[in-house]
N, C-alpha and C positions, 0 to 999 in steps of 0.2 A: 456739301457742308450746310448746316442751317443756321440760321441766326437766329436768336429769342428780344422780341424788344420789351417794354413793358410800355407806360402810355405815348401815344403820339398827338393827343388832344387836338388831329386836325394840324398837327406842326408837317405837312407832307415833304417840305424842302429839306429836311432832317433827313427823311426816309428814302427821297431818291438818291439824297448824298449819297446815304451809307448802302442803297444798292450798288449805286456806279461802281462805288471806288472796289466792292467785293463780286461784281458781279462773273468773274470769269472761275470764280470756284466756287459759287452761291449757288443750292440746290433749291432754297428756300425761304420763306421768312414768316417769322409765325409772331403775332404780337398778343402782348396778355390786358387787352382790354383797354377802355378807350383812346380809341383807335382813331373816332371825329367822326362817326357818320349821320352827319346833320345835312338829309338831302335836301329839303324844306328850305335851309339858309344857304348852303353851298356844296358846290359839285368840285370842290378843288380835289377830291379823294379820283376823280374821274382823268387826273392828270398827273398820276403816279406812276413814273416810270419803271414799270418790274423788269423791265430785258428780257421778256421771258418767263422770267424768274415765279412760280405761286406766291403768293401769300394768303395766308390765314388767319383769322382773328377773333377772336371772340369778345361778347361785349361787356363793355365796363360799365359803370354808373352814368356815367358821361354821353349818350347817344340817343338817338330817337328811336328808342322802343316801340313806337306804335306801327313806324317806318318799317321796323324791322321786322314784327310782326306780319306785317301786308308783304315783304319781299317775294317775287314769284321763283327767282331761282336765288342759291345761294351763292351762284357767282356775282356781286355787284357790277360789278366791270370785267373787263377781260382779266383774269390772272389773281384776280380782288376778292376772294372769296370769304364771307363769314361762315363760322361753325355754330351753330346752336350747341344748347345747352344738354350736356349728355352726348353728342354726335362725338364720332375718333375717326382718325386717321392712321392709319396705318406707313408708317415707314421702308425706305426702301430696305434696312437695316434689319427689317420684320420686328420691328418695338412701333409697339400703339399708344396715341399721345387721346387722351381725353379731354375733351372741354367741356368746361363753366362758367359760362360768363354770369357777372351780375354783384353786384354791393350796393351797399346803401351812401346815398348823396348827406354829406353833414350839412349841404347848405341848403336841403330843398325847402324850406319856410321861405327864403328870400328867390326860388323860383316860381313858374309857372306853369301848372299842369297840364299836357298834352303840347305845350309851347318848350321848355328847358329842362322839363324834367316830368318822369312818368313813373307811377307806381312800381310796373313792371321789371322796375332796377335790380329790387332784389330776391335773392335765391328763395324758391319757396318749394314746399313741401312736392307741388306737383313736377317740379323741375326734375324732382332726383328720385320719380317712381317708371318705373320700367325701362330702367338702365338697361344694359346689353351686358348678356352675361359672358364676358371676354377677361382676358387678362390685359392690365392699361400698366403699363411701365412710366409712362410720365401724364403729368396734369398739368395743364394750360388753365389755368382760374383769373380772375379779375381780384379778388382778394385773398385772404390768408384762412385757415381754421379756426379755431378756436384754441388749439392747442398750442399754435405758433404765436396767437395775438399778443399775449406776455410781453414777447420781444420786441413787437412792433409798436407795440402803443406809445412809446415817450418820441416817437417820431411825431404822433398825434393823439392825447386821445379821446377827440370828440368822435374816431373810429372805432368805439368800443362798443358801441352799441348797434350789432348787427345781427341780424338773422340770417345774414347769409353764410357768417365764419359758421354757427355752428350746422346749416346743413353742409359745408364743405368738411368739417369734422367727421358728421355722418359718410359722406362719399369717400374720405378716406380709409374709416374703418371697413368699409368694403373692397376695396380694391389697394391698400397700400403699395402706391406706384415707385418705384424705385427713384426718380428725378421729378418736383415741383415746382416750378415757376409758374411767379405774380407778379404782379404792378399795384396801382391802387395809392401804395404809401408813398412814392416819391422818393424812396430811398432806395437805396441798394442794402442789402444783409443776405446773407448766408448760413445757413446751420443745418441740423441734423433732427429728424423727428423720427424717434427709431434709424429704421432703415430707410428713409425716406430725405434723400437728398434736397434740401430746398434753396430757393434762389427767389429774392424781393429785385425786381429790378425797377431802377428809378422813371422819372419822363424825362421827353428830351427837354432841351436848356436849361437840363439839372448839372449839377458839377458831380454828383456820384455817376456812377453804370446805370445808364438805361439800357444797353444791349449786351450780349453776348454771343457766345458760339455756343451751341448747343455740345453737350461731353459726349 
């Protein structure tokens, strides 16, 4: 069985919780984006207890990009693995999950470039050229489309102004995956975009759903 979280902003004592208490039917766990990987300021991501268990993540707005960019493998840690932007995974179920990490920070004026925050946040045009021409049943993103942000915005909406919903708009016009989950908004929501199953999941020490089981 898999789990889906949305952000863990570095919160890891959330995440071992909720491996323990599932780990003896846990096949996996996959988060949609900031995740905490500030190696620079702290290694607590290096004391994540997976049981085994993979996890997968892709990046949110929230992480050190430059870090990320210099990684030599994409396993961080044992078991800890990031997916870049565009890369899929294959299921044991034979359904292919896509990732995109990337959005834009509403607060980067009151951060620090190359220090809290990095250009590289969000989705840009070279991200989503020379995809892989497969069929992707589900999508792992850091934010929502353009088509979905309607729904999302009175949760925030100084998140309305991004370039990364509308290439995630584009990505979906290509591949319309049957199941999408995000993080980003801090909220939990669920609807229907077409055929396309979607799922906002909150962060932890939120009182909505930051996690689920994957269907």
């Amino acid at each position: 069985m898999i789990i889906v979280t949305g952000d863990i902003h570095g919160d890891f004592y959330y995440l071992n919780s909720l491996i323990n208490k599932y780990k003896n039917k846990l096949d996996l766990v996959i988060c949609c984006g900031d995740f905490g990987y500030w190696p620079n300021f702290s290694d607590d991501y290096l004391h994540i207890k997976s049981h085994g268990i993979p996890i997968l993540w892709c990046d949110g707005n929230h992480e050190d990009h430059w870090a990320i960019k210099n990684l030599k493998s994409t396993e961080i840690v044992k078991n800890i693995f990031y997916m870049p932007r565009g890369s899929t995974y294959k299921l044991s179920d034979g359904r292919t999950i896509m990732f995109m990490g990337g959005a834009d920070s509403i607060d980067k004026n009151s951060r620090r470039i190359g220090i809290d925050w990095f250009p590289e946040e969000i989705i840009t045009q070279k991200d989503i050229m020379n995809l892989p021409n497969v069929k992707v049943d589900i999508f792992i993103t850091h934010t929502c489309s353009s088509e979905i942000l309607p729904i999302m915005l009175p949760y925030n909406e100084m998140k309305y102004y991004d370039p990364s919903q509308k290439a995630l708009s584009t990505l979906w016009e290509i591949y319309k995956p049957s199941l999408w989950f995000f993080g980003h908004w801090h909220h939990y929501k669920e609807g229907n975009l077409d055929s396309t199953k979607w799922y906002s999941l909150s962060c932890v020490r939120s009182e909505t759903k930051w996690w689920m089981w994957m269907p």
